[in-house]
N, CA, C and O atoms as a printed pandas DataFrame, in Angstrom:
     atom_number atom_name residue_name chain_id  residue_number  x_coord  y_coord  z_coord
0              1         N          UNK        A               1  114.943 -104.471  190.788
1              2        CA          UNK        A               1  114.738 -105.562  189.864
2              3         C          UNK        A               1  116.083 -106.000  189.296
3              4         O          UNK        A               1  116.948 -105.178  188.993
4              5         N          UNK        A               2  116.243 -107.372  189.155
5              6        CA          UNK        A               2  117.359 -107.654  188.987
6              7         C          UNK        A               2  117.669 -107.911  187.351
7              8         O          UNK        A               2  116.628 -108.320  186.835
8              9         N          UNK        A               3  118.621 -107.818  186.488
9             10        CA          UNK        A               3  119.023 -107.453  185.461
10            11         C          UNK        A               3  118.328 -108.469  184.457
11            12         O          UNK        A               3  118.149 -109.486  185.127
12            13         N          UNK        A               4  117.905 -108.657  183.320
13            14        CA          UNK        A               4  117.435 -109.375  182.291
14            15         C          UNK        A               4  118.803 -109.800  181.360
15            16         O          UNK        A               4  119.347 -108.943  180.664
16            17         N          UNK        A               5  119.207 -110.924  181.401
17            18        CA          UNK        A               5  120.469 -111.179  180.275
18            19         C          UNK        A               5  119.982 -112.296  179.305
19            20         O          UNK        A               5  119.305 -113.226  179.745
20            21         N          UNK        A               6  120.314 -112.214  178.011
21            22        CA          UNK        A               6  120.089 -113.460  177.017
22            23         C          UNK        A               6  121.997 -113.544  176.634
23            24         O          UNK        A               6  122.993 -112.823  176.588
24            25         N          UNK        A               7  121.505 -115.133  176.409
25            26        CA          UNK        A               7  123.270 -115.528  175.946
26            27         C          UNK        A               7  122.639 -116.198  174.586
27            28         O          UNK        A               7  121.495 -116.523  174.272
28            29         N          UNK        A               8  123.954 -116.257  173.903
29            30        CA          UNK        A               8  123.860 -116.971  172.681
30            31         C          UNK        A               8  124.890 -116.993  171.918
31            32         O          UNK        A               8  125.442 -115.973  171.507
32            33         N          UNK        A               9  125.319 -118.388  171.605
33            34        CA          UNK        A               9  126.633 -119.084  170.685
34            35         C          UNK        A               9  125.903 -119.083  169.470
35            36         O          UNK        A               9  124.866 -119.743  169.388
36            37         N          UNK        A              10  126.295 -118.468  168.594
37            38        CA          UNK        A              10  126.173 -118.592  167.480
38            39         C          UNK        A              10  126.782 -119.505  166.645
39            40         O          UNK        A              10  127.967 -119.744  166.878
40            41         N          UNK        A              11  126.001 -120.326  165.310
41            42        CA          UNK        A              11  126.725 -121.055  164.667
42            43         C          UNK        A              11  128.229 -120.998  164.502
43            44         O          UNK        A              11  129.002 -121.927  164.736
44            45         N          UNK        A              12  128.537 -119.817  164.080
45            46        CA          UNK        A              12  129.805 -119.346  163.550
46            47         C          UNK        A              12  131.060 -118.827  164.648
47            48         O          UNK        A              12  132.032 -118.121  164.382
48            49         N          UNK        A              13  130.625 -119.511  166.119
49            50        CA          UNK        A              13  131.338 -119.645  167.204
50            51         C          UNK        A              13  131.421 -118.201  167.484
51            52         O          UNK        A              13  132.302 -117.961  168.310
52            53         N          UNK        A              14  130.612 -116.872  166.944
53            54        CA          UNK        A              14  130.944 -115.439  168.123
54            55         C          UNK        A              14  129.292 -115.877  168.996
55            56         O          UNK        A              14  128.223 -116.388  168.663
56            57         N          UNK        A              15  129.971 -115.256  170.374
57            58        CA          UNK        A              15  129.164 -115.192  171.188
58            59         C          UNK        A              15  128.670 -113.729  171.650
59            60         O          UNK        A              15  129.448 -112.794  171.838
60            61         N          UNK        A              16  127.061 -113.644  171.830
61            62        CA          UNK        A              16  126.533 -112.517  171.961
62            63         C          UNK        A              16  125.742 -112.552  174.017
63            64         O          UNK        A              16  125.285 -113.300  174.881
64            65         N          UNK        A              17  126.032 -111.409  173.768
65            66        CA          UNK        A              17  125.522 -111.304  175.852
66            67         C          UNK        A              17  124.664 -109.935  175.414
67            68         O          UNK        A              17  125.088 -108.918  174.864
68            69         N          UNK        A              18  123.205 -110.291  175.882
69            70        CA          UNK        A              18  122.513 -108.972  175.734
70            71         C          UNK        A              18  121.908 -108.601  177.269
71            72         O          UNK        A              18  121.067 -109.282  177.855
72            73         N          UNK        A              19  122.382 -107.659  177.660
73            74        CA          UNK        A              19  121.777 -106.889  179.401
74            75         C          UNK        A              19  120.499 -106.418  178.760
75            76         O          UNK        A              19  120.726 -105.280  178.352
76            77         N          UNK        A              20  119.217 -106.776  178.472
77            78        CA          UNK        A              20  117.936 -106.279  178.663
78            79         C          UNK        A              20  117.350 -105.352  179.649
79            80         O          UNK        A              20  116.919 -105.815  180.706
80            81         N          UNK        A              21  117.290 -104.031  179.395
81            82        CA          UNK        A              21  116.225 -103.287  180.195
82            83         C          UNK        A              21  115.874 -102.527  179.365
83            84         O          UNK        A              21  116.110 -102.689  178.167
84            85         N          UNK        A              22  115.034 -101.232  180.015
85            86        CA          UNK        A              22  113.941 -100.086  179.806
86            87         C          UNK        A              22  114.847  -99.679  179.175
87            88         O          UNK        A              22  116.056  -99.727  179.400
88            89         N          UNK        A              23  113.860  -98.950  177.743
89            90        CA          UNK        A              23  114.870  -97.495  176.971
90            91         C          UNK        A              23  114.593  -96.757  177.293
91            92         O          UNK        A              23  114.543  -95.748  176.589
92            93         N          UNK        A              24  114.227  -96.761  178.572
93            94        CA          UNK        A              24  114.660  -95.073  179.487
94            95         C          UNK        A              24  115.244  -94.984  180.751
95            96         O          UNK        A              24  114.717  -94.385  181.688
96            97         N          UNK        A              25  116.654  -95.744  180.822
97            98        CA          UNK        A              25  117.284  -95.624  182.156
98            99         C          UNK        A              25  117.744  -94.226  182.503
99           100         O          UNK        A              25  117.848  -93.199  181.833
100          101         N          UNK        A              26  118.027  -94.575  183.993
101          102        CA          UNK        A              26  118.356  -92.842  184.898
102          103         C          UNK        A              26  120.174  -93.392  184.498
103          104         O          UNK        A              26  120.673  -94.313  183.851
104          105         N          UNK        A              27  120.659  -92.312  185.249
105          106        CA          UNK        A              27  121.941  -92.352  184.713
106          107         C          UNK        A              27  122.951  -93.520  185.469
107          108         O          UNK        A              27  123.861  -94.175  184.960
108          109         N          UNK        A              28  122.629  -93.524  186.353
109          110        CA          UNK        A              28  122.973  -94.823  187.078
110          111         C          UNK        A              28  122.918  -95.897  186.672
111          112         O          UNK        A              28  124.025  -96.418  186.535
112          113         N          UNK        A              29  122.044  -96.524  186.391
113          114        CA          UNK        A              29  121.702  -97.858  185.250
114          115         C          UNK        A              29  122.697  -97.823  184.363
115          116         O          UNK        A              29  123.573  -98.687  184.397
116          117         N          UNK        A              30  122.707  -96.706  183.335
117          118        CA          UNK        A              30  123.304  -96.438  182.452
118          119         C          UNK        A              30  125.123  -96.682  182.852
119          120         O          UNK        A              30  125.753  -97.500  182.181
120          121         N          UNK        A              31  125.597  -96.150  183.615
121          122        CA          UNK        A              31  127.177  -96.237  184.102
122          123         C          UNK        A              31  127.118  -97.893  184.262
123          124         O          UNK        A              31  127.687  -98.506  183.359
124          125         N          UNK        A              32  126.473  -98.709  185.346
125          126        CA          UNK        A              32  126.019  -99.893  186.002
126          127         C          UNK        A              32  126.170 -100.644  184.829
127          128         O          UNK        A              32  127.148 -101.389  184.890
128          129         N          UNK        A              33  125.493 -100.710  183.707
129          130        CA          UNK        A              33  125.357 -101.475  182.696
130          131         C          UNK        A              33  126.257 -101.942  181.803
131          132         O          UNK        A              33  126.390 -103.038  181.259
132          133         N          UNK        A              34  127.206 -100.321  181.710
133          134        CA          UNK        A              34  128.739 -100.413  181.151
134          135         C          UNK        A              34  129.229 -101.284  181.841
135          136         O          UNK        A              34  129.744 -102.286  181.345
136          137         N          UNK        A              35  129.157 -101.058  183.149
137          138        CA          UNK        A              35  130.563 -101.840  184.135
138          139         C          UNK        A              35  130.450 -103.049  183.946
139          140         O          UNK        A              35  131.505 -103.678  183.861
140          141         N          UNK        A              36  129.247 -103.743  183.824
141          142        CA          UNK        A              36  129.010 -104.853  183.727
142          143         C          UNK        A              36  129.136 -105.983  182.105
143          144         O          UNK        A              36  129.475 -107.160  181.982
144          145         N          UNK        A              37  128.739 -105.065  181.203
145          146        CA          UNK        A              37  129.273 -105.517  179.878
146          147         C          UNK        A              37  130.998 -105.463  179.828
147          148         O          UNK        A              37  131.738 -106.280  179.281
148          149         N          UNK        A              38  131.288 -104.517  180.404
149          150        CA          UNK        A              38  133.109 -104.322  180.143
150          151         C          UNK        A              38  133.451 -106.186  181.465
151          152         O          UNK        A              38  134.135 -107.208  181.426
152          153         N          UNK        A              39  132.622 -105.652  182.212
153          154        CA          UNK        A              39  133.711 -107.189  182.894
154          155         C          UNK        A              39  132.994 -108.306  182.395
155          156         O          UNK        A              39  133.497 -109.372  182.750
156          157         N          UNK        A              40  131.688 -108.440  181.480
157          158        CA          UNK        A              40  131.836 -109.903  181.290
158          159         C          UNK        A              40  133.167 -110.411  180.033
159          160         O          UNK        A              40  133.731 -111.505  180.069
160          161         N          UNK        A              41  133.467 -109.239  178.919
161          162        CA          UNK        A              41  134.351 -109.239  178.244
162          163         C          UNK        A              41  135.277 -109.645  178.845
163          164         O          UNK        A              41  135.686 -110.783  178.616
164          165         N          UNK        A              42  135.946 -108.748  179.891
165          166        CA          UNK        A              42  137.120 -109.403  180.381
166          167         C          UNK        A              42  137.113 -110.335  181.035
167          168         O          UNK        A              42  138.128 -110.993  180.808
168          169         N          UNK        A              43  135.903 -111.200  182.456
169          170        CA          UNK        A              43  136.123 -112.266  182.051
170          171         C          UNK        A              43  135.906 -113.289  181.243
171          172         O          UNK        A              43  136.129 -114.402  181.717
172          173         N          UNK        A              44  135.471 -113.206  179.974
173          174        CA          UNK        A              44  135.757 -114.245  179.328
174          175         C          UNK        A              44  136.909 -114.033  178.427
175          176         O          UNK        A              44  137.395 -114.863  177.660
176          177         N          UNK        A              45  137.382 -112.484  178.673
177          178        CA          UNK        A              45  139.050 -112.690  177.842
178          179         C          UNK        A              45  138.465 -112.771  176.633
179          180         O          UNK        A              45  138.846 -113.879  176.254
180          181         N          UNK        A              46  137.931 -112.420  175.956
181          182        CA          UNK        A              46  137.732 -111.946  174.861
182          183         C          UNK        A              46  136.670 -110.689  174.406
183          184         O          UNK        A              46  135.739 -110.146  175.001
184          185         N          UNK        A              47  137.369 -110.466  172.839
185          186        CA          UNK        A              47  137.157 -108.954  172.339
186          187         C          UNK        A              47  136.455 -108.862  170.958
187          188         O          UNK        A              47  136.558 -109.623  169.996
188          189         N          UNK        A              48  135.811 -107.883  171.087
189          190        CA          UNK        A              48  134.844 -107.935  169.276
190          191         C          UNK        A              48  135.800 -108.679  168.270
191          192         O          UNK        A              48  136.995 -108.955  168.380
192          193         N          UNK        A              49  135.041 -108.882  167.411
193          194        CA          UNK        A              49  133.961 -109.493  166.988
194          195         C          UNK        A              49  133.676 -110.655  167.754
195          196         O          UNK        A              49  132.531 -110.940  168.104
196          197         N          UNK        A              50  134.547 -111.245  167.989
197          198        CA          UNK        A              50  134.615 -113.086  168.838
198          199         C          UNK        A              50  133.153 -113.276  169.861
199          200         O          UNK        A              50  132.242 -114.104  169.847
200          201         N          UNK        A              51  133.507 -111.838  170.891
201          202        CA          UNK        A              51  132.276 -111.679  171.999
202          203         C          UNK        A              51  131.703 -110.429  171.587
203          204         O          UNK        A              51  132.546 -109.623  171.191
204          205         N          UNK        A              52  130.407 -110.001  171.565
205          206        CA          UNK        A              52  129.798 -109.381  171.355
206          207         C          UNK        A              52  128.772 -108.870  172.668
207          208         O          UNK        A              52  127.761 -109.553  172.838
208          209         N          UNK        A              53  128.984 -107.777  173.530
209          210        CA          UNK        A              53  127.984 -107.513  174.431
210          211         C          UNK        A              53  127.093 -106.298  174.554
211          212         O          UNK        A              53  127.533 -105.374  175.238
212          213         N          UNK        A              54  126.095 -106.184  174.084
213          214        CA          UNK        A              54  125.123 -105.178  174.038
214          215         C          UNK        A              54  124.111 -104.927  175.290
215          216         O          UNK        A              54  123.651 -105.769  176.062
216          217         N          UNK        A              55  123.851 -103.181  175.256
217          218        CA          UNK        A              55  122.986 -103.358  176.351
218          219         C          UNK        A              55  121.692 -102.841  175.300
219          220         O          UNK        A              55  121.703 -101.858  174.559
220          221         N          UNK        A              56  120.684 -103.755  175.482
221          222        CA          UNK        A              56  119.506 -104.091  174.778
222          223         C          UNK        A              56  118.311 -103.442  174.835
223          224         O          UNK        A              56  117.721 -103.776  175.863
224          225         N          UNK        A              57  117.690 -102.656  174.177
225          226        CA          UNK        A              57  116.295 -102.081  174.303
226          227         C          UNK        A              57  115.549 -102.708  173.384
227          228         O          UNK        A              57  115.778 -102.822  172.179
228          229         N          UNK        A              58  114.442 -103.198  174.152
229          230        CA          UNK        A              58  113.748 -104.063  173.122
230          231         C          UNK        A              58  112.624 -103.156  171.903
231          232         O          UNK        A              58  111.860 -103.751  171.142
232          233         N          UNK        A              59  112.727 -102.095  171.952
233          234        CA          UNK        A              59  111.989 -101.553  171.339
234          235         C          UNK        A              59  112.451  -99.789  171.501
235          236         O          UNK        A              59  113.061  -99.449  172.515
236          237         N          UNK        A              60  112.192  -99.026  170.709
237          238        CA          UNK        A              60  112.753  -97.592  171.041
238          239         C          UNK        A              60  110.857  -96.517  170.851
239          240         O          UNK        A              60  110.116  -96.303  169.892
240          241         N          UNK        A              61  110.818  -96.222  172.027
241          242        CA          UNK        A              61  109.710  -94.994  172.414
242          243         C          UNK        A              61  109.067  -94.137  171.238
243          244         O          UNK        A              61  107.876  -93.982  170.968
244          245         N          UNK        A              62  110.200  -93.627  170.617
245          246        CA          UNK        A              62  110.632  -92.607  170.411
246          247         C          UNK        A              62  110.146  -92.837  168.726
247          248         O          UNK        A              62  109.788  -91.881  168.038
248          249         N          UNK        A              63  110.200  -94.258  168.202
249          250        CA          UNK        A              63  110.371  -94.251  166.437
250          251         C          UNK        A              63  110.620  -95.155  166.208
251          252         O          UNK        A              63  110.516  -96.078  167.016
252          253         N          UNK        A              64  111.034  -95.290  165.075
253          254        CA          UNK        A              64  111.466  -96.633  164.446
254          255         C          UNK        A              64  112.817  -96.977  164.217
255          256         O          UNK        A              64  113.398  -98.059  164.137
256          257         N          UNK        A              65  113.266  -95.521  164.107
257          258        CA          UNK        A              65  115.260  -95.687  163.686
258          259         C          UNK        A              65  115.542  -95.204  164.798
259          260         O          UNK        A              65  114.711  -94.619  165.492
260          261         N          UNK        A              66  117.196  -95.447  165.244
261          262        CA          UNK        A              66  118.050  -95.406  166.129
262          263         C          UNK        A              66  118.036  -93.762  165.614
263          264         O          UNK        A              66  117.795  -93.347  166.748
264          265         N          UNK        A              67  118.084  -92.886  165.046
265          266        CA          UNK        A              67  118.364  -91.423  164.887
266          267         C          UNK        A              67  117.312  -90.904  165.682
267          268         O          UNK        A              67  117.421  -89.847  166.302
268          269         N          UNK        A              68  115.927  -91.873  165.686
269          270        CA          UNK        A              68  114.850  -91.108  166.355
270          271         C          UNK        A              68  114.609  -90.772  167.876
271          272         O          UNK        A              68  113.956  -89.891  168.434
272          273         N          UNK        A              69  115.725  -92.261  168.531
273          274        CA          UNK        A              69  116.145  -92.385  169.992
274          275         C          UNK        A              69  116.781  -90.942  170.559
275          276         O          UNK        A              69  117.680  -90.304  170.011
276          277         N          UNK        A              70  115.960  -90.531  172.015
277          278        CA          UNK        A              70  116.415  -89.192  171.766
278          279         C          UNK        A              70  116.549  -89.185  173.843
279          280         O          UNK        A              70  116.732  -88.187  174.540
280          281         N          UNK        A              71  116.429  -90.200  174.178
281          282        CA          UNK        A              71  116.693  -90.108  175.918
282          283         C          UNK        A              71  118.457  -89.720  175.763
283          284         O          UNK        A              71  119.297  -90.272  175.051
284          285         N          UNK        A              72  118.605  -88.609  176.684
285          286        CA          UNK        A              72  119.951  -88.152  176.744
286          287         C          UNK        A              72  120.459  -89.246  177.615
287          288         O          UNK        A              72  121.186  -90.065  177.052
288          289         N          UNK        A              73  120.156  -89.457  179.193
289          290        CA          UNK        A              73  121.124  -90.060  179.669
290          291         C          UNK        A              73  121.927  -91.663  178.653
291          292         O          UNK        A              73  123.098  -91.919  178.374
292          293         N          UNK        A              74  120.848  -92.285  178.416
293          294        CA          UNK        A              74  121.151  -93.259  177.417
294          295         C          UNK        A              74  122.813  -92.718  176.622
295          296         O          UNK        A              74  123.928  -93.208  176.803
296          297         N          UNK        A              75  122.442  -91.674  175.822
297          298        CA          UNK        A              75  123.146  -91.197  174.826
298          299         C          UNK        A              75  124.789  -90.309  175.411
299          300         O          UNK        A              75  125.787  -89.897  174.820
300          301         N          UNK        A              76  124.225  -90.343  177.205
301          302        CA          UNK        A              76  125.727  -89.610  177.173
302          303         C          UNK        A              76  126.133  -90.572  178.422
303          304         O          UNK        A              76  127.042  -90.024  179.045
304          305         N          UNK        A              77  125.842  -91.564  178.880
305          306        CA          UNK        A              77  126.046  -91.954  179.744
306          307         C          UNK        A              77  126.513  -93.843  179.418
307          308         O          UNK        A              77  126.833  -94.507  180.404
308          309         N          UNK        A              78  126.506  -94.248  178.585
309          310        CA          UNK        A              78  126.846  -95.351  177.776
310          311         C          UNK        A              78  127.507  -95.226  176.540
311          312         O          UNK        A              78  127.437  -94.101  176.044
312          313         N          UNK        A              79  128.050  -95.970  175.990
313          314        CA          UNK        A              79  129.261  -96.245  174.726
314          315         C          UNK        A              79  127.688  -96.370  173.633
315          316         O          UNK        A              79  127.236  -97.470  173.315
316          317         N          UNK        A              80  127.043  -95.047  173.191
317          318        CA          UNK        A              80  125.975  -95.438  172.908
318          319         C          UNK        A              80  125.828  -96.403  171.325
319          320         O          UNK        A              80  125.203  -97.435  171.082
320          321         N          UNK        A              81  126.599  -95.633  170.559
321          322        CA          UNK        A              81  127.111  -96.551  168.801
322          323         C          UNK        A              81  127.605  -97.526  168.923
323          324         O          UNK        A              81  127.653  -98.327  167.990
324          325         N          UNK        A              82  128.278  -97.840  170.454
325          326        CA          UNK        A              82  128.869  -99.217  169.914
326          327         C          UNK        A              82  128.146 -100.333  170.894
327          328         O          UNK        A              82  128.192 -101.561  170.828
328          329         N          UNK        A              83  127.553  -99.585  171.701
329          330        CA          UNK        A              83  127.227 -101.285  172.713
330          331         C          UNK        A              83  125.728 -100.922  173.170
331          332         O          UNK        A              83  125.203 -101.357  174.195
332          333         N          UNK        A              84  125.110 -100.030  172.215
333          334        CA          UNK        A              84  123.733  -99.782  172.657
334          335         C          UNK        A              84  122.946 -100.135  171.302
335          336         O          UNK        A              84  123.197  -99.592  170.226
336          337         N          UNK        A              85  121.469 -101.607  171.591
337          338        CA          UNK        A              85  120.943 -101.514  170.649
338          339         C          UNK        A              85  119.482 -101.273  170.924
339          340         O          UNK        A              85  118.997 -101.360  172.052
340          341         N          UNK        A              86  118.632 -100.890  169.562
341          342        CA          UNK        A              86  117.328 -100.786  170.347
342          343         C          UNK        A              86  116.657 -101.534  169.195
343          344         O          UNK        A              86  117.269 -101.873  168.183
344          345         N          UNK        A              87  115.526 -101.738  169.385
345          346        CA          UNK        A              87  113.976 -102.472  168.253
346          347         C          UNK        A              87  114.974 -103.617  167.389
347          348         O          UNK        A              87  115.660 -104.604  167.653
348          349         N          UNK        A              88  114.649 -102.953  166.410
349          350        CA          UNK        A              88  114.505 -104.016  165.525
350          351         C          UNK        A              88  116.664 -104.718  164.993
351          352         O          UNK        A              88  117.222 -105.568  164.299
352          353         N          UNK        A              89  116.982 -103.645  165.896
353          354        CA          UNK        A              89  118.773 -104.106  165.866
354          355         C          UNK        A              89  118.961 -105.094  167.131
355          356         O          UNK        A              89  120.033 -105.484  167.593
356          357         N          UNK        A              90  117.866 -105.353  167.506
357          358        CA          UNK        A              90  117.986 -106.459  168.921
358          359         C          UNK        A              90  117.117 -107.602  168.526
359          360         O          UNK        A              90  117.561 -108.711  168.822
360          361         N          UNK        A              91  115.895 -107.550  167.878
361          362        CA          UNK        A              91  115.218 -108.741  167.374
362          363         C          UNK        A              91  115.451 -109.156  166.111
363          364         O          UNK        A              91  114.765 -110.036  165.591
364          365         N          UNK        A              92  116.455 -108.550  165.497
365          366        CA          UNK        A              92  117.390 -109.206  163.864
366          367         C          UNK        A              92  118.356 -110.220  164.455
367          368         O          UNK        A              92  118.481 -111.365  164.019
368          369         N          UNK        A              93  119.210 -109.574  165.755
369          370        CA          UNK        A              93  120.219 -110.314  165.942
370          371         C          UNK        A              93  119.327 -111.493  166.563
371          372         O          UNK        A              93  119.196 -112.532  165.915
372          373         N          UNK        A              94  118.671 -111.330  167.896
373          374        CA          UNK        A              94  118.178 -112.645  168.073
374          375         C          UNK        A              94  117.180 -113.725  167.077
375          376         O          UNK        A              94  117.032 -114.947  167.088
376          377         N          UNK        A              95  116.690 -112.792  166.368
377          378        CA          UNK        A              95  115.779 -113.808  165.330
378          379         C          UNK        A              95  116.462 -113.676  164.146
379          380         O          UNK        A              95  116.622 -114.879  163.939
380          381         N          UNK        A              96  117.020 -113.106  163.153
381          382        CA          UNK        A              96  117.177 -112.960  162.234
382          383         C          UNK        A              96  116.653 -111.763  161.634
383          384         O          UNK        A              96  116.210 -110.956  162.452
384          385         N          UNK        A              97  116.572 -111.372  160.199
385          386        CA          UNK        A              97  116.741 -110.268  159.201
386          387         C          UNK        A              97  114.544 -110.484  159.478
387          388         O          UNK        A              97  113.924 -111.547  159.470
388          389         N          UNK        A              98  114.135 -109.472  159.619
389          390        CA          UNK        A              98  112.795 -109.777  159.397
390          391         C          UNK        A              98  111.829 -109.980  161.232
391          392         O          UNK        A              98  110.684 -109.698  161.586
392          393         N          UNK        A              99  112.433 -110.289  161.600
393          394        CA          UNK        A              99  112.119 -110.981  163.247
394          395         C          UNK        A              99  111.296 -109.654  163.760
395          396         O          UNK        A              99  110.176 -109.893  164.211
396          397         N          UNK        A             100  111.702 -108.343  163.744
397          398        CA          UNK        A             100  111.142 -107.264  164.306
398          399         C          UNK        A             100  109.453 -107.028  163.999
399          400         O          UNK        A             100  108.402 -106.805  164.600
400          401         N          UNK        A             101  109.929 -107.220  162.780
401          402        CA          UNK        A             101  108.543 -106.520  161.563
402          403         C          UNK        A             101  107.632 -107.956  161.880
403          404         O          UNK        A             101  106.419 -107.842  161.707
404          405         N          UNK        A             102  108.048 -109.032  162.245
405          406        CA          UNK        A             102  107.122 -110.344  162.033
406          407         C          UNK        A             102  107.107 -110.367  164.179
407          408         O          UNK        A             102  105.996 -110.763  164.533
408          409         N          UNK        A             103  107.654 -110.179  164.914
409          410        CA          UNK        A             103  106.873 -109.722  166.241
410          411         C          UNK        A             103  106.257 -108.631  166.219
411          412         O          UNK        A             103  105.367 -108.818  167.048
412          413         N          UNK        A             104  106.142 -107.667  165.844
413          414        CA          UNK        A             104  105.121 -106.371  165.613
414          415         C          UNK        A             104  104.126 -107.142  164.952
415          416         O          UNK        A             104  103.094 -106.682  165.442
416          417         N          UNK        A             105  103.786 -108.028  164.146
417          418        CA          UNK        A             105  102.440 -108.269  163.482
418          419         C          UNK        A             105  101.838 -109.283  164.524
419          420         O          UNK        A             105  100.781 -108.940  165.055
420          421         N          UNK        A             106  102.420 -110.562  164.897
421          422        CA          UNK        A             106  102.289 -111.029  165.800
422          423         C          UNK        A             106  101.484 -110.435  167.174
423          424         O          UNK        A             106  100.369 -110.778  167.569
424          425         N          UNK        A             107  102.432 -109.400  167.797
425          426        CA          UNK        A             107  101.660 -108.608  168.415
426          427         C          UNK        A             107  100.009 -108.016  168.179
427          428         O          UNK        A             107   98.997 -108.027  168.881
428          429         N          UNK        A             108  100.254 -107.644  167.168
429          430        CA          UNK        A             108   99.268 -106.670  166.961
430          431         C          UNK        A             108   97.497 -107.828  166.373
431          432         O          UNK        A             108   96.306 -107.527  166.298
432          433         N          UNK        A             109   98.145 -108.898  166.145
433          434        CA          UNK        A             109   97.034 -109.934  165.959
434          435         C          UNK        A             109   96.421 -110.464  167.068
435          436         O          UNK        A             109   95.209 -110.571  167.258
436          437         N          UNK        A             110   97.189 -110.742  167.681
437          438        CA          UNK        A             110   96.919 -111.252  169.477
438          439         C          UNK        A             110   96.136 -109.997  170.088
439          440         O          UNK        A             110   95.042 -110.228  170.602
440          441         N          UNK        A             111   96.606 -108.722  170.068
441          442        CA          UNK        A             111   95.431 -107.455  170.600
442          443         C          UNK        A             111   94.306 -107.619  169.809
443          444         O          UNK        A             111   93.356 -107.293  170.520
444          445         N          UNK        A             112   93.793 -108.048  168.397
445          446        CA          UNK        A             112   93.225 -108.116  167.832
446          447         C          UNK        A             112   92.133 -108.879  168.296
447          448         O          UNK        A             112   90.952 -108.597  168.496
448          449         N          UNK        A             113   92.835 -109.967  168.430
449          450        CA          UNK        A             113   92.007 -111.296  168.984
450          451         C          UNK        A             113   91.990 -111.219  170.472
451          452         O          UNK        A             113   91.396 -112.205  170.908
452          453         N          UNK        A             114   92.239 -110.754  171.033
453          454        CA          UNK        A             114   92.794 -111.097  172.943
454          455         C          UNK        A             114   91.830 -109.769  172.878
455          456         O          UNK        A             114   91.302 -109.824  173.989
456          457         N          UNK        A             115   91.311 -108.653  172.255
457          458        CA          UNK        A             115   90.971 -107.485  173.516
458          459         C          UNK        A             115   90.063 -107.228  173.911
459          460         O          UNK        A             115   90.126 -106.325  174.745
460          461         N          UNK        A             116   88.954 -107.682  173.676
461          462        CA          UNK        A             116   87.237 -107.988  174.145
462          463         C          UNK        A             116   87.846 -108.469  175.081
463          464         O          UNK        A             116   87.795 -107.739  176.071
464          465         N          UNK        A             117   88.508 -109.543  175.244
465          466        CA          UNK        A             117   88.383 -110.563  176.943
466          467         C          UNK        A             117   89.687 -109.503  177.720
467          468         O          UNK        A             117   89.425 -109.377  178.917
468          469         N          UNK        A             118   90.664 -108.930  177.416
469          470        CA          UNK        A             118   91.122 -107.975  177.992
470          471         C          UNK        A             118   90.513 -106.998  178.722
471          472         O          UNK        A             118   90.664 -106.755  179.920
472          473         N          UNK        A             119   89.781 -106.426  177.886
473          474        CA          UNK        A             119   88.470 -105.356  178.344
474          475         C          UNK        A             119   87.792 -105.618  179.230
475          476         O          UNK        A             119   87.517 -104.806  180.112
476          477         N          UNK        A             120   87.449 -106.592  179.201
477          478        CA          UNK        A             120   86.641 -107.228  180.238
478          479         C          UNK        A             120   87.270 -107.553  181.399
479          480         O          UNK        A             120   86.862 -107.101  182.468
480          481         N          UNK        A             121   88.413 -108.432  181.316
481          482        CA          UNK        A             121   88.820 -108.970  182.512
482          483         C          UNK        A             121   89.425 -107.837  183.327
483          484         O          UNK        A             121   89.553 -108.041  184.534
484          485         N          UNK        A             122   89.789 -106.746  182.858
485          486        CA          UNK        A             122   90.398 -105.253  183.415
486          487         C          UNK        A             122   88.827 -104.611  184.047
487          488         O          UNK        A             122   88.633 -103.909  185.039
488          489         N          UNK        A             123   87.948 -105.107  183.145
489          490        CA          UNK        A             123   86.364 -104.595  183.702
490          491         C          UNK        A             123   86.204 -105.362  185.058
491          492         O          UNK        A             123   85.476 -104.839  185.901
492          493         N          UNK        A             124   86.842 -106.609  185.361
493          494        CA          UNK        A             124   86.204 -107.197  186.269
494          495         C          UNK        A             124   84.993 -108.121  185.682
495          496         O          UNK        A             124   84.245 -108.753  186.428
496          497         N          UNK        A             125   84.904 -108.127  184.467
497          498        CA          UNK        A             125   83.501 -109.049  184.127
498          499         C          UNK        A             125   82.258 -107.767  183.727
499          500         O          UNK        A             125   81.305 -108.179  183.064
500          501         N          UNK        A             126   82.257 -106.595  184.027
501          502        CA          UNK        A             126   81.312 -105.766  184.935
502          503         C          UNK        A             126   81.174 -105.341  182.971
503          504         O          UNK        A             126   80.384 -104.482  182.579
């Protein structure tokens, strides 16, 4: 599967590059992901704060805080404090202060409403 990236210029002219995948890569991914955040930096020739490139977990398994994240390769196999984010440190930056906690409700209204016809359509109708 080929890599998930979001770009984004921010008002205040820094630019953010997020590599989207699973918060549970093998260790390979993990090396792969570096290589690839380190060369979009260099080519665009620029360095924190200006460019900003994270590799992105949209959510963490494990909890709610980054202390609770506990996959080793993640943790020894990537620049994990500085270019690894997970949950709600990935949907602040793209949405703002609040964005995490307001897609979790979101979510959880749509299962609310969506899971009778879920049920079913996984039933086959039956």
């Amino acid at each position: 599967m080929a890599p998930t990236y979001l770009y984004i210029l921010a008002k205040d002219g820094k630019e953010f590059l997020f590599e989207i995948k699973s918060p549970k890569p093998n260790k390979g991914q993990c090396l792969e992901v570096t290589q690839r955040l380190l060369k979009f930096h260099l080519l665009q020739g620029k360095n924190r704060p200006e460019l900003q490139a994270f590799y992105a977990m949209p959510y963490n398994p494990y909890g709610m805080t980054r202390s609770s994240y506990k996959y080793s390769f993640a943790q020894k196999y990537t620049p994990f404090n500085e270019a690894v984010i997970i949950g709600d440190e990935f949907w602040n930056i793209v949405g703002g202060t609040g964005a995490y906690e307001e897609l979790l409700e979101i979510y959880l209204e749509v299962g609310q409403d969506k899971s009778k016809y879920m049920l079913d359509a996984l039933a086959f109708g039956f």
